[in-house]
MOPAC internal coordinates of N, CA, C and O (Angstrom, degrees):
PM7 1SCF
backbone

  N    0.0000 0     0.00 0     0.00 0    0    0    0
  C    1.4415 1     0.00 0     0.00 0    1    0    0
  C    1.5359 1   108.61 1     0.00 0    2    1    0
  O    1.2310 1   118.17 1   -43.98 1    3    2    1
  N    1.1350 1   121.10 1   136.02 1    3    2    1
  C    1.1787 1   123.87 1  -142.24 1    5    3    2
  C    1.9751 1    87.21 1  -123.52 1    6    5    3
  O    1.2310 1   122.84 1   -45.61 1    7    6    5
  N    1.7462 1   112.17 1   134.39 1    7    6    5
  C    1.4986 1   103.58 1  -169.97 1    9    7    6
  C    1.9558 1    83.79 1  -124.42 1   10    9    7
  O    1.2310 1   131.11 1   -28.67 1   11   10    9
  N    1.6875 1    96.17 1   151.33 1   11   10    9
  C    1.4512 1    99.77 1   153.49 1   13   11   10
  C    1.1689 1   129.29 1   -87.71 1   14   13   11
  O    1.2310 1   125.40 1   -65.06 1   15   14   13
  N    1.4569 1   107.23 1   114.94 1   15   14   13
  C    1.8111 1   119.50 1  -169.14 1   17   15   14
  C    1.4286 1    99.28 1  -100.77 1   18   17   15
  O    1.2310 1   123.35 1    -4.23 1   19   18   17
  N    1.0399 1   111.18 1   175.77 1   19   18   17
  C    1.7301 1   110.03 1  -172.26 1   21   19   18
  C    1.6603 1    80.96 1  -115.66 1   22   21   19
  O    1.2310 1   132.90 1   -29.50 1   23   22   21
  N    1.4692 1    92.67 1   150.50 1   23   22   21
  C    1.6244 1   112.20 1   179.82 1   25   23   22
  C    1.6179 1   106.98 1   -81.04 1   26   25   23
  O    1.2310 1   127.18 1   -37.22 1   27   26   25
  N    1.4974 1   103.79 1   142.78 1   27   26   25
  C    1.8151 1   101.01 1   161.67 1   29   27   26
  C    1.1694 1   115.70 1  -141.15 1   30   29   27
  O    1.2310 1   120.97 1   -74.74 1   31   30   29
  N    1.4645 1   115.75 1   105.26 1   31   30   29
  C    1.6671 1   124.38 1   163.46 1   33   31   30
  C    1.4959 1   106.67 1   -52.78 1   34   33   31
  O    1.2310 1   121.65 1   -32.39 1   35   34   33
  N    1.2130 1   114.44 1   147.61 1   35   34   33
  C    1.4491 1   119.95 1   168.23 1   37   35   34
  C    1.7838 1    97.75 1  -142.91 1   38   37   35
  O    1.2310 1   132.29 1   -53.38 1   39   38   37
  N    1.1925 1    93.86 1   126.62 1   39   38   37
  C    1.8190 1   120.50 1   176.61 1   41   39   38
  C    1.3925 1    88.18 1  -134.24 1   42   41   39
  O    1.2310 1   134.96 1   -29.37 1   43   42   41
  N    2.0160 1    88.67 1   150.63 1   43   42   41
  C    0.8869 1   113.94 1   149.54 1   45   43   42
  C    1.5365 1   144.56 1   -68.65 1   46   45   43
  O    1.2310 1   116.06 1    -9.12 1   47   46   45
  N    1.2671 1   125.09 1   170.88 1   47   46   45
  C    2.0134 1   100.53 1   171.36 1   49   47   46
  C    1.1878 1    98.75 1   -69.78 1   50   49   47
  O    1.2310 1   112.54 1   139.04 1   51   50   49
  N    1.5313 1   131.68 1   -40.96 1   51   50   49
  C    1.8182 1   131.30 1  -176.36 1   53   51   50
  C    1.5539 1    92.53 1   -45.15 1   54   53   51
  O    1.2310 1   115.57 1   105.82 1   55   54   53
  N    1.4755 1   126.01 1   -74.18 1   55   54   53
  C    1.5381 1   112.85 1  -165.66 1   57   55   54
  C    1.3891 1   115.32 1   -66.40 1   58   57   55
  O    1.2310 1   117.96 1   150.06 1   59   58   57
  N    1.3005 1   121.48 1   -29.94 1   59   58   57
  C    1.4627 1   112.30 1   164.81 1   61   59   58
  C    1.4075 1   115.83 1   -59.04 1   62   61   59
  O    1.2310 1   112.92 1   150.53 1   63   62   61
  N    1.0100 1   130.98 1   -29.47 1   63   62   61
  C    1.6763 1   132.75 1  -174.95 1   65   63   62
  C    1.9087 1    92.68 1   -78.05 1   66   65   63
  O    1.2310 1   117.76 1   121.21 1   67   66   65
  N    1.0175 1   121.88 1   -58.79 1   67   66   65
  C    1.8466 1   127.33 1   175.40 1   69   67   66
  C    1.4800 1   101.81 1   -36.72 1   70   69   67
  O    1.2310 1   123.10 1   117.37 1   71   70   69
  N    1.1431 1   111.67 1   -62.63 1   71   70   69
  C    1.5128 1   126.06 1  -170.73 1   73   71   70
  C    1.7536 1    99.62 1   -50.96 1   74   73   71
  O    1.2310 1   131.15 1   113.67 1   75   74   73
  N    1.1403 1    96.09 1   -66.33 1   75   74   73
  C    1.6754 1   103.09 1  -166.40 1   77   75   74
  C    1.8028 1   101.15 1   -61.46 1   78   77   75
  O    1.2310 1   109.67 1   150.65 1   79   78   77
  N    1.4975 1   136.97 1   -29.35 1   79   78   77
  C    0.9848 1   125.43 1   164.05 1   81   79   78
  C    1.2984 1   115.95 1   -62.07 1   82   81   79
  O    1.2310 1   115.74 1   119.90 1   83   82   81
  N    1.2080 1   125.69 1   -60.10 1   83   82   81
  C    1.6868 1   139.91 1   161.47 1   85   83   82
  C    1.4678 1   111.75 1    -7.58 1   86   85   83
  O    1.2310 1   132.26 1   123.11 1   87   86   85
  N    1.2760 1    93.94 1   -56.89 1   87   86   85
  C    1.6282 1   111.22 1  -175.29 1   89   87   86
  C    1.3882 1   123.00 1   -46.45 1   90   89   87
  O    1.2310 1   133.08 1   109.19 1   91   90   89
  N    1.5789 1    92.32 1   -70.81 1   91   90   89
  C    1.7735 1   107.99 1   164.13 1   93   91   90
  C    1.1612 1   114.54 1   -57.27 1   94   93   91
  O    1.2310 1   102.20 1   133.83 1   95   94   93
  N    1.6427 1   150.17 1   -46.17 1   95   94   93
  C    1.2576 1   132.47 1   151.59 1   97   95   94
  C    1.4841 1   132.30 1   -17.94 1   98   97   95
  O    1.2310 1   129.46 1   140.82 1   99   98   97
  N    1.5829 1    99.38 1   -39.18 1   99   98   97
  C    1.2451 1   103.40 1   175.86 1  101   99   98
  C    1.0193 1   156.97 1   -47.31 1  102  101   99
  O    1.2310 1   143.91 1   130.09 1  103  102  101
  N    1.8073 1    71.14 1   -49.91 1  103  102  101
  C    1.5122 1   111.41 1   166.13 1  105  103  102
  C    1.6361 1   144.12 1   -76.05 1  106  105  103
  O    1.2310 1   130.68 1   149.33 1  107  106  105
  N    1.3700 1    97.00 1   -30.67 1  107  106  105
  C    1.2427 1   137.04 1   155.86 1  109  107  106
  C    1.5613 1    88.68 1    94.94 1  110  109  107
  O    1.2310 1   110.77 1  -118.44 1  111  110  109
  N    1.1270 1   134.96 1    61.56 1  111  110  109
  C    1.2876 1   152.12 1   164.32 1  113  111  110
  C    1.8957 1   125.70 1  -138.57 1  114  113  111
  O    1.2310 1   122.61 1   -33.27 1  115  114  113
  N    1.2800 1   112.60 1   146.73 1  115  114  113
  C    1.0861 1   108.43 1   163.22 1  117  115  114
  C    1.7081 1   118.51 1  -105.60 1  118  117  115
  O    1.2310 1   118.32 1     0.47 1  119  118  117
  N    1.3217 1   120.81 1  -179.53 1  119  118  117
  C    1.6394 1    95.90 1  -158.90 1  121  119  118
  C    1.4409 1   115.51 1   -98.12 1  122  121  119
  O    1.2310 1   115.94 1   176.12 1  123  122  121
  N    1.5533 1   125.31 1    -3.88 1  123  122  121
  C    1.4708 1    99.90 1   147.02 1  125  123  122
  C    1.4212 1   114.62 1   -49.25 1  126  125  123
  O    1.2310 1   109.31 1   126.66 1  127  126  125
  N    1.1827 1   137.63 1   -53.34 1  127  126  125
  C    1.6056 1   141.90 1  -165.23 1  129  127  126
  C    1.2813 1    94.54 1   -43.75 1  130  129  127
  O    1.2310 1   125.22 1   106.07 1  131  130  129
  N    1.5442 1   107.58 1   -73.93 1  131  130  129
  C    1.5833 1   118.20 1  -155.99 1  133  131  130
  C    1.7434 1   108.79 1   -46.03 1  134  133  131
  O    1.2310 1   124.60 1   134.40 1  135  134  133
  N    1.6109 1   108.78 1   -45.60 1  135  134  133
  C    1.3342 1   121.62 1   177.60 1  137  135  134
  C    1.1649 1   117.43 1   -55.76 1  138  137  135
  O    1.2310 1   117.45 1   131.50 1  139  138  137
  N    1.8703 1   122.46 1   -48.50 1  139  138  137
  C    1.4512 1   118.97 1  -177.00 1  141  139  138
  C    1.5556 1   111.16 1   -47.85 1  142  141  139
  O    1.2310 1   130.29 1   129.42 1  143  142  141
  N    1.6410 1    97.76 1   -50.58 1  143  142  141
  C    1.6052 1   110.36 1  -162.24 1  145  143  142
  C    1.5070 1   100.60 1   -57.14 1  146  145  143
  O    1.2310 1   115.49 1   132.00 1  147  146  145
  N    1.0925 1   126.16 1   -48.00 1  147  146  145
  C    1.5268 1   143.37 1   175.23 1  149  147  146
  C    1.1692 1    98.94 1   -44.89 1  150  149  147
  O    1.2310 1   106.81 1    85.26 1  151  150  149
  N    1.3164 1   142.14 1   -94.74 1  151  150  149
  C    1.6590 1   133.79 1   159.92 1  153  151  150
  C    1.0870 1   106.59 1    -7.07 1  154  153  151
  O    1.2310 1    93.06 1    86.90 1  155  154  153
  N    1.1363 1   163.74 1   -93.10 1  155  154  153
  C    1.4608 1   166.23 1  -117.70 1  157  155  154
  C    1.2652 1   100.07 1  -119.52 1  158  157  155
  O    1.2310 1   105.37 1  -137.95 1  159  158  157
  N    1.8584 1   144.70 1    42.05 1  159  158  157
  C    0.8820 1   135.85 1   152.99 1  161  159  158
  C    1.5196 1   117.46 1    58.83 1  162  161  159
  O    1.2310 1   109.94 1  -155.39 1  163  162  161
  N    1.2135 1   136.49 1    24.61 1  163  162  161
  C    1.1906 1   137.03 1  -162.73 1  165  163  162
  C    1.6670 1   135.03 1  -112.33 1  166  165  163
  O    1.2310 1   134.96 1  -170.21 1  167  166  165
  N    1.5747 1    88.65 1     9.79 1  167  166  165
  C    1.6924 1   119.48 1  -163.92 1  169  167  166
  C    1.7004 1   115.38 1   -82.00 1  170  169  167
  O    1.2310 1   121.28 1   -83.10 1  171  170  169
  N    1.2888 1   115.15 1    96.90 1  171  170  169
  C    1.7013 1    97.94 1   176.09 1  173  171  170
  C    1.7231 1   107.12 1   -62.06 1  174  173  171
  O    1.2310 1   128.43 1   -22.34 1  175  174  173
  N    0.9478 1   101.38 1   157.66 1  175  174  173
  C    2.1262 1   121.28 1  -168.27 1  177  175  174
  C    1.4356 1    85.98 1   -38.93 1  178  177  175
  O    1.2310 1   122.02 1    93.34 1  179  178  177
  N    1.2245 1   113.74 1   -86.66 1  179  178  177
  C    1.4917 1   107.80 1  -176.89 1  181  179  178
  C    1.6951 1   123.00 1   -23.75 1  182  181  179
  O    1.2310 1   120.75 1   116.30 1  183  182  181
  N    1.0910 1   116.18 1   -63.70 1  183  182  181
  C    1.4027 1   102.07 1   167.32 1  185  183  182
  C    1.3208 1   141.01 1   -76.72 1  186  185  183
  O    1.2310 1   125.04 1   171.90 1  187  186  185
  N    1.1593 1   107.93 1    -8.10 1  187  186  185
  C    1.8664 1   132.33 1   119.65 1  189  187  186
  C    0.8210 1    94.16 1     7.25 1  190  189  187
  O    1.2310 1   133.37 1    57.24 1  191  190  189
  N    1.5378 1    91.77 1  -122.76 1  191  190  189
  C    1.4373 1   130.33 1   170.73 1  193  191  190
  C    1.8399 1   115.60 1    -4.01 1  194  193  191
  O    1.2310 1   130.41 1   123.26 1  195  194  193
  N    1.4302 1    97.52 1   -56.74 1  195  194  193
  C    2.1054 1    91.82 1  -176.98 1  197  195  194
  C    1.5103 1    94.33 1   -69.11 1  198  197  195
  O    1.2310 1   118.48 1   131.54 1  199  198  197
  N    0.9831 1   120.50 1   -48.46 1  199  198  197
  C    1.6074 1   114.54 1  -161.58 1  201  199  198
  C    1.9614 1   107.02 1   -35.74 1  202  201  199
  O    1.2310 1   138.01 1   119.25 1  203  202  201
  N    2.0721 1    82.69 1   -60.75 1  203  202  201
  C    1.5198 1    74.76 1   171.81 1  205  203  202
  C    1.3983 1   143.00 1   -36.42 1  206  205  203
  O    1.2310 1   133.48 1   117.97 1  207  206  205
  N    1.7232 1    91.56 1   -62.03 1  207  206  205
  C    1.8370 1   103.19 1  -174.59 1  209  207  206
  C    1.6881 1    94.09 1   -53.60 1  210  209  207
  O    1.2310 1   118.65 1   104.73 1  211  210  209
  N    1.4322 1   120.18 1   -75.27 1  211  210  209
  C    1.6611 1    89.08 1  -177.95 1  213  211  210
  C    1.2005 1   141.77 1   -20.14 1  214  213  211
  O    1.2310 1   124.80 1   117.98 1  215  214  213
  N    1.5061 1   108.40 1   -62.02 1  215  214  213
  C    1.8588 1    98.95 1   175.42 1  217  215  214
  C    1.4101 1   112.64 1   -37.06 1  218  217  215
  O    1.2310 1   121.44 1   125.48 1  219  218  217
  N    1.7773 1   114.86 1   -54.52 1  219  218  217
  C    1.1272 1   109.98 1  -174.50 1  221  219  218
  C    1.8781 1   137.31 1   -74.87 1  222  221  219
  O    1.2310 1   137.47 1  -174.23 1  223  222  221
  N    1.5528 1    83.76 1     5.77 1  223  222  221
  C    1.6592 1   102.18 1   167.83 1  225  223  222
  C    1.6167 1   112.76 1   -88.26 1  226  225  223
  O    1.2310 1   128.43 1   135.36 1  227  226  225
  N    1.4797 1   101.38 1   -44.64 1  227  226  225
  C    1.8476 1   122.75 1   167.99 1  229  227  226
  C    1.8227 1    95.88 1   -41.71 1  230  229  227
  O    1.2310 1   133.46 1   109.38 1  231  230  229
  N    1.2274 1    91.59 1   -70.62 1  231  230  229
  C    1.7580 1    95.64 1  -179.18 1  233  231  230
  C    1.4721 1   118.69 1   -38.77 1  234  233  231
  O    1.2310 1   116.28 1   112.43 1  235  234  233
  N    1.4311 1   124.67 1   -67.57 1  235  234  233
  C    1.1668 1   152.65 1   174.60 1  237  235  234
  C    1.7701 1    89.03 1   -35.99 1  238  237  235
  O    1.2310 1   119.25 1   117.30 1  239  238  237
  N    1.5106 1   119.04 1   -62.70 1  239  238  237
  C    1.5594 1   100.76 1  -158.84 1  241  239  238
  C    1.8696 1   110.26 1   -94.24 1  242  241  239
  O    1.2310 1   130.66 1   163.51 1  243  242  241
  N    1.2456 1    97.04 1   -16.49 1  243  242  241
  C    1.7516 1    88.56 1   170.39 1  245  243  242
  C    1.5437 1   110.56 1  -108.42 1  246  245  243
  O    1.2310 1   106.91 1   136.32 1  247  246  245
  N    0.9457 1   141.98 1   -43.68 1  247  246  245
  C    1.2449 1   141.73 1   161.22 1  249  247  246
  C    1.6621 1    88.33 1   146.45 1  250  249  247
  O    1.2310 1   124.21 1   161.24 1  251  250  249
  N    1.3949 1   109.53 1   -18.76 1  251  250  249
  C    1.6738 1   110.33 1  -157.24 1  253  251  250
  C    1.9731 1   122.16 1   -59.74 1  254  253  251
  O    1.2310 1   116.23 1   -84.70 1  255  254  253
  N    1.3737 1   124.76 1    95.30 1  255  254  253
  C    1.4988 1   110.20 1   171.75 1  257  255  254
  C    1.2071 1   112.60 1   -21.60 1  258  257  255
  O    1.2310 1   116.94 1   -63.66 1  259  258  257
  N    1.5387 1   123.43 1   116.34 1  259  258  257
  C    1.7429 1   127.27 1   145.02 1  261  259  258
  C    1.2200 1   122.56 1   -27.91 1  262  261  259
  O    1.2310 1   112.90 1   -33.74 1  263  262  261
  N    1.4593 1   131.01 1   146.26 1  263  262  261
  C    1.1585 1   121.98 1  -177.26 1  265  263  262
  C    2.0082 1    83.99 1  -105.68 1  266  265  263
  O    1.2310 1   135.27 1   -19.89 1  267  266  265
  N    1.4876 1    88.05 1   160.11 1  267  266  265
  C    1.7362 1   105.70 1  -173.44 1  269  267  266
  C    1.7312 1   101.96 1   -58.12 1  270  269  267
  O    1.2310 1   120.10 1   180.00 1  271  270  269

């Protein structure tokens, strides 16, 4: 019998720090950029999308809430 468990990735801060560089590569930004554009509404979904997972990598490695 098969139960729904909730999934858990576990990274390190080293692969979280890879990841979060990765990211911005992606994008072809570094993160003042990504952030300005973010301030000023200027993000296609996709870079959306990284902005998010960063904060939540930021989160993940300092403990610190993102500011909006």
């Amino acid at each position: 019998m098969a139960t729904n468990l909730p999934t858990v990735i576990r990274r390190t801060p080293e692969q979280l720090r890879e990841q979060r560089c990765g990211l911005l590569a992606a994008v072809g930004m570094d993160w003042e950029n990504l952030q300005e554009r973010a301030e000023s509404y200027s993000l296609s979904p996709a870079e959306l999308e990284v902005w998010h997972t960063i904060r939540g990598i930021d989160y993940l490695l300092t403990g610190e809430v993102p500011m909006p």
